[in-house]
C-alpha positions in Angstrom: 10.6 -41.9 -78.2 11.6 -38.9 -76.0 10.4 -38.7 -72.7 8.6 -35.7 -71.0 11.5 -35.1 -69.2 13.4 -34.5 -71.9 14.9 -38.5 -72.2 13.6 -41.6 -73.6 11.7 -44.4 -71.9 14.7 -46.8 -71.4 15.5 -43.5 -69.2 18.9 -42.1 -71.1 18.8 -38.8 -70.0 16.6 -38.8 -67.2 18.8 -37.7 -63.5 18.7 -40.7 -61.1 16.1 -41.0 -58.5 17.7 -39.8 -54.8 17.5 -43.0 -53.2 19.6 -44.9 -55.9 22.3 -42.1 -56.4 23.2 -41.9 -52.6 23.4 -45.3 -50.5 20.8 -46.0 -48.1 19.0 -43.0 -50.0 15.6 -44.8 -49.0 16.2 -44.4 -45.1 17.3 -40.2 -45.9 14.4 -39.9 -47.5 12.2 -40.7 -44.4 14.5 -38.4 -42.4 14.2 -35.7 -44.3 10.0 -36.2 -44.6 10.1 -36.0 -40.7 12.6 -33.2 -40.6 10.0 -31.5 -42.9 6.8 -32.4 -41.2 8.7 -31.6 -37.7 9.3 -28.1 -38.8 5.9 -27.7 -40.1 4.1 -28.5 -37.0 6.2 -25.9 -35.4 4.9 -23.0 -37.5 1.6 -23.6 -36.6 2.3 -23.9 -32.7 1.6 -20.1 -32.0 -1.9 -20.6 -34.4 -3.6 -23.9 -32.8 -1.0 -24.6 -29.2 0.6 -22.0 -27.6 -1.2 -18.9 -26.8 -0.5 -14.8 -25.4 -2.9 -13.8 -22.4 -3.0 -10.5 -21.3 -1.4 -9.3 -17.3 -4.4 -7.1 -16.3 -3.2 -5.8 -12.8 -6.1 -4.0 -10.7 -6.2 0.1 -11.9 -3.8 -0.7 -15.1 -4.7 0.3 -18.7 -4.1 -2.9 -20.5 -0.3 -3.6 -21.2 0.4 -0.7 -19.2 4.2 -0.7 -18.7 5.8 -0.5 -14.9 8.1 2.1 -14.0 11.7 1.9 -12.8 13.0 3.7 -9.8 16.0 3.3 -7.6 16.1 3.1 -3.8 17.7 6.8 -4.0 14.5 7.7 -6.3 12.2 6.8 -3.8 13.8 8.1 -0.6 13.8 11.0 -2.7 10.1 11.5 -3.3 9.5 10.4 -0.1 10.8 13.5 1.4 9.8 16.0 -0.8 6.1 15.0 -0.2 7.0 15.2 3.4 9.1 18.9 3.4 6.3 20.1 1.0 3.3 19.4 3.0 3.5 21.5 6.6 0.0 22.1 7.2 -2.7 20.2 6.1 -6.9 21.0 6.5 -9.1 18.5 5.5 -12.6 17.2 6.1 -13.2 13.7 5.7 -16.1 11.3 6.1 -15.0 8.3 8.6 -15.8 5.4 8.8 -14.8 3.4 11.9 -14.0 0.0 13.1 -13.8 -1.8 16.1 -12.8 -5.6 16.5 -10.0 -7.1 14.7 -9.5 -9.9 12.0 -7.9 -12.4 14.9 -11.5 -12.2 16.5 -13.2 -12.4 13.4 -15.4 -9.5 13.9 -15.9 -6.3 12.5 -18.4 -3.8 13.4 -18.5 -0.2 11.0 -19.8 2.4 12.0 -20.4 4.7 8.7 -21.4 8.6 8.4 -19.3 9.9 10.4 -18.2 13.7 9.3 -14.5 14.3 10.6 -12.4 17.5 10.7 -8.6 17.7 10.9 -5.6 19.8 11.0 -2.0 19.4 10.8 1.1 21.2 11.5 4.9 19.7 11.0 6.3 18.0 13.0 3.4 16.3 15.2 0.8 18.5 15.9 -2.8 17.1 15.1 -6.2 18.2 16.1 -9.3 15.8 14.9 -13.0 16.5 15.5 -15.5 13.6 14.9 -19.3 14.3 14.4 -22.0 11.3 14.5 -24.3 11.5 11.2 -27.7 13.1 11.1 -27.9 15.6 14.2 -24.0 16.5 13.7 -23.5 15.8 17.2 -19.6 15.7 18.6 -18.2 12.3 18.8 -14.7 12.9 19.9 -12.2 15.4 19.6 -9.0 14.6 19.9 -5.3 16.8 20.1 -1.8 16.8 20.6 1.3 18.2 20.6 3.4 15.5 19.6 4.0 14.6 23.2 1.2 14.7 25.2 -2.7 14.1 23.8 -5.9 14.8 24.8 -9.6 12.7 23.8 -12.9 14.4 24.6 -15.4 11.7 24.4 -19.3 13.8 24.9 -21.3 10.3 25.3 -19.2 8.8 28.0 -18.8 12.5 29.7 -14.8 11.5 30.1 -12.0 13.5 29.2 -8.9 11.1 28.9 -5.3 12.7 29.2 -1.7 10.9 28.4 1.5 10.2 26.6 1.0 10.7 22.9 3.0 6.9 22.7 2.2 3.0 22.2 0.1 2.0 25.2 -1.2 -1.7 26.2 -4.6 -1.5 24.7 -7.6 -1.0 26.7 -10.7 -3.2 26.6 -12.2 0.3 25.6 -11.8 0.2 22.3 -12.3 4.1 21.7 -9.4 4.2 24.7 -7.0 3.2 21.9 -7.0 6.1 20.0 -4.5 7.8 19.9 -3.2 11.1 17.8 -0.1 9.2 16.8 -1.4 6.5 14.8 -2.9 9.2 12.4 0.2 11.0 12.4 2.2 7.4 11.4 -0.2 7.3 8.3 -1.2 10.5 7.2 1.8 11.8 6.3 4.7 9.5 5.2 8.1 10.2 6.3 11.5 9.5 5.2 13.8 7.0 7.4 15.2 8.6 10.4 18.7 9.3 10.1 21.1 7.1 12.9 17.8 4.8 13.4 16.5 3.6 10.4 18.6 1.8 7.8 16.6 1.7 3.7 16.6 -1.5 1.9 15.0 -2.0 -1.8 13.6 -5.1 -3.3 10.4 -5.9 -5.8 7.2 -7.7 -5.5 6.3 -8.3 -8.6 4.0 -10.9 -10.1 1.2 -11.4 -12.1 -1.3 -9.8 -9.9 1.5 -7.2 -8.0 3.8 -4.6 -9.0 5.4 -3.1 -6.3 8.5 -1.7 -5.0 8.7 -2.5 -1.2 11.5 0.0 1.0 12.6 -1.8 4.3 13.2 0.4 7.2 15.3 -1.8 9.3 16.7 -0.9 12.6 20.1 0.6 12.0 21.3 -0.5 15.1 23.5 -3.9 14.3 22.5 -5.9 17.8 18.8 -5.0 17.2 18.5 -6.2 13.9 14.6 -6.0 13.1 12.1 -4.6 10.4 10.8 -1.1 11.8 8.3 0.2 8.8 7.3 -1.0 5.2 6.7 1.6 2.9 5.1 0.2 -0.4 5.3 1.7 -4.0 2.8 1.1 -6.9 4.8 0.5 -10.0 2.1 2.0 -12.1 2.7 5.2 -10.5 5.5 5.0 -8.2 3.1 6.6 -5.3 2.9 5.5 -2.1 0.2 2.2 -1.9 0.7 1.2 1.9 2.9 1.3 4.8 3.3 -0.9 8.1 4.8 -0.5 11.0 6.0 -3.1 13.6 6.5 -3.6 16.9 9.8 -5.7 18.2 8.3 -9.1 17.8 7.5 -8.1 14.5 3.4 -7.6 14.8 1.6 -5.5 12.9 0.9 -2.1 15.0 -0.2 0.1 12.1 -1.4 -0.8 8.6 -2.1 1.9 6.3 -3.2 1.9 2.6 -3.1 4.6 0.1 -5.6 5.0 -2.9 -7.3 7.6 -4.8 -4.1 9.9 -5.2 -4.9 14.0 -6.5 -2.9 16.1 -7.5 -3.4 19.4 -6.0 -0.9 22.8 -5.6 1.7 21.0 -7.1 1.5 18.5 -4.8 0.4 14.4 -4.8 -2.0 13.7 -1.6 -4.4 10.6 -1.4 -8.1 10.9 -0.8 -8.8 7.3 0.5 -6.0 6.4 3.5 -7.3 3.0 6.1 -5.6 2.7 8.9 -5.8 -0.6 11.2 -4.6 -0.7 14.6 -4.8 -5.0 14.8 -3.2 -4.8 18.2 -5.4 -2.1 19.4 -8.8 -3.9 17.8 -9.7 -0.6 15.4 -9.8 0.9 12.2 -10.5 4.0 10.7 -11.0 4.7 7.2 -10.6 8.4 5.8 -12.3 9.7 2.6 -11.2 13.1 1.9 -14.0 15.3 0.5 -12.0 18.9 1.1 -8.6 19.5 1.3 -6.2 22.5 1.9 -2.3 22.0 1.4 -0.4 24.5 3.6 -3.3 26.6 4.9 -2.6 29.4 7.8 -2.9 28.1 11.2 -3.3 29.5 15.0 -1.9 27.6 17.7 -5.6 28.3 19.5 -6.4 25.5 17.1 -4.3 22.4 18.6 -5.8 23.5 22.1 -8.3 20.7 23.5 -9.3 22.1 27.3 -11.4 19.9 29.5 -14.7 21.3 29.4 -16.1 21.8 32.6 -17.7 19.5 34.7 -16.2 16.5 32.7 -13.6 14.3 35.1 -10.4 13.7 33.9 -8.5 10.4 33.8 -4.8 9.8 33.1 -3.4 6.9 31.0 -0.1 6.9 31.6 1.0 3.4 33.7 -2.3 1.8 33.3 -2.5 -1.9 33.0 -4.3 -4.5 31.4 -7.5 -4.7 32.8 -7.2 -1.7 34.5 -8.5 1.0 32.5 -11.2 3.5 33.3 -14.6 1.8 32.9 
């Protein structure tokens, strides 16, 4: 009788199973089944094991991608920001902050309406109003040499060197117009003093290029300034500067970058002086790029009436009280 395979039941015709054609067929057949079951579980691995999750970085459009740049690209938009911009106008709510995070203490002091100006290289005037009544808080020039700080409430005029001083244990002592013109405006290294070096920080929750501005002098190796780039946007995020020991002495951030006459300028900059116990953060509301203006406007004259005190050689301790 035929078989269903085509042979008869004595099985003439019919192909020999796989394990009696091949010797020790019966212990290839249990390799092969776990070869095929091995392979099977594999396919479903991406379904039921492994699985995809999403980098969401703070300000990103999901999967946004990073941009590239060079060390050359950034030195280069470094300084055309800087050649662009050579007056600036704004007015700006501040908000203060005295203590530091060593101390743990912070005290704000919010509403207050601020005016500045700016002319290249280092000229700065800023005007500080106290909320409600629009009173003057401090106003506060310099030529990029010598400053000057009006402070109404204390009827003091203070006069100095527009440099680093040993901090006073008045806190409103500390400012000084340089530390607004370290942050407002970003500039390029300084040629013969400051030596650019690239690398990335770059992680799950970062994307940044960081620039080191070492000191190009080879028996004072040290880190001078940090200028940070958001690799969303390659715009400046934050910069540092450092003192020899390699403290903090100014930390400002970037945010809420405009576009505005052709030109990229951030309405949110915070500065912190740690070493000086202050802060001050700027919120631009107006904001002129390249305005007109008079010399008559960096002029701060001691009102009369008011006594004046020099800071220059102070020490510790020995500050005005």
């Amino acid at each position: 009788m035929a078989g269903i395979c085509g042979g008869n039941l004595r099985g003439e015709g019919r192909p020999l199973p796989y394990n009696e054609r091949v010797p020790g067929g019966r212990r290839r057949d249990v390799r092969f089944l776990l070869v095929v079951l091995l392979w099977s579980a594999l396919a479903l691995l991406p379904a039921c094991v492994s699985r995809t999750r999403v980098i969401a970085r703070p300000g990103a459009r999901p999967q946004q991608p990073l941009l590239e740049a060079s060390k050359e690209d950034l030195l280069r938009r470094i300084a055309a920001q800087y050649e662009t911009i050579r007056t600036l106008n704004l007015t700006v709510d501040l908000i203060p902050t005295l203590g530091s995070a060593k101390q743990g203490k912070l005290t704000e002091y919010r509403d207050v309406r601020g005016y500045l100006l700016y002319r290249r290289p280092a000229e700065l005037r800023l005007i500080g109003l106290y909320p409600v009544f629009r009173a003057k808080a401090f106003d506060m020039a310099t030529d990029g040499e010598r400053f000057r700080l009006f402070v109404p409430s204390r009827n003091r005029f203070l006069e100095g060197r527009d440099v680093p001083a040993p901090p006073s244990r008045k806190k409103l002592e500390n400012l000084r117009p340089h530390h607004f013109l370290q942050a407002l405006v970003v500039r390029p290294p300084v040629p013969g003093e400051e030596l650019p070096m690239l690398h990335s920080l770059t992680d799950e929750v970062r994307a940044t290029y960081v620039l080191d501005l070492v000191n190009a002098n080879p028996s004072e190796l040290r880190l001078r300034r940090q200028i940070w780039f958001d690799r969303l946007t390659l715009l400046v995020s934050r910069q540092l500067v450092f003192d020899d020991k390699g403290e903090i002495l100014t930390d400002a951030r970037y945010s809420g970058w405009r576009r505005e006459d052709e030109v990229d300028f951030p309405h949110q900059i915070e500065i912190q002086r740690p070493q000086d116990e202050y802060g001050l953060l700027l919120r631009v509301t107006k904001l002129e790029i390249n305005p007109p203006l008079r010399d008559s406007q960096f002029v701060l004259d001691r009102p009369e009436g008011v006594e004046s005190y020099q800071l220059e050689g102070y020490v510790e301790g020995k500050a005005p009280q």
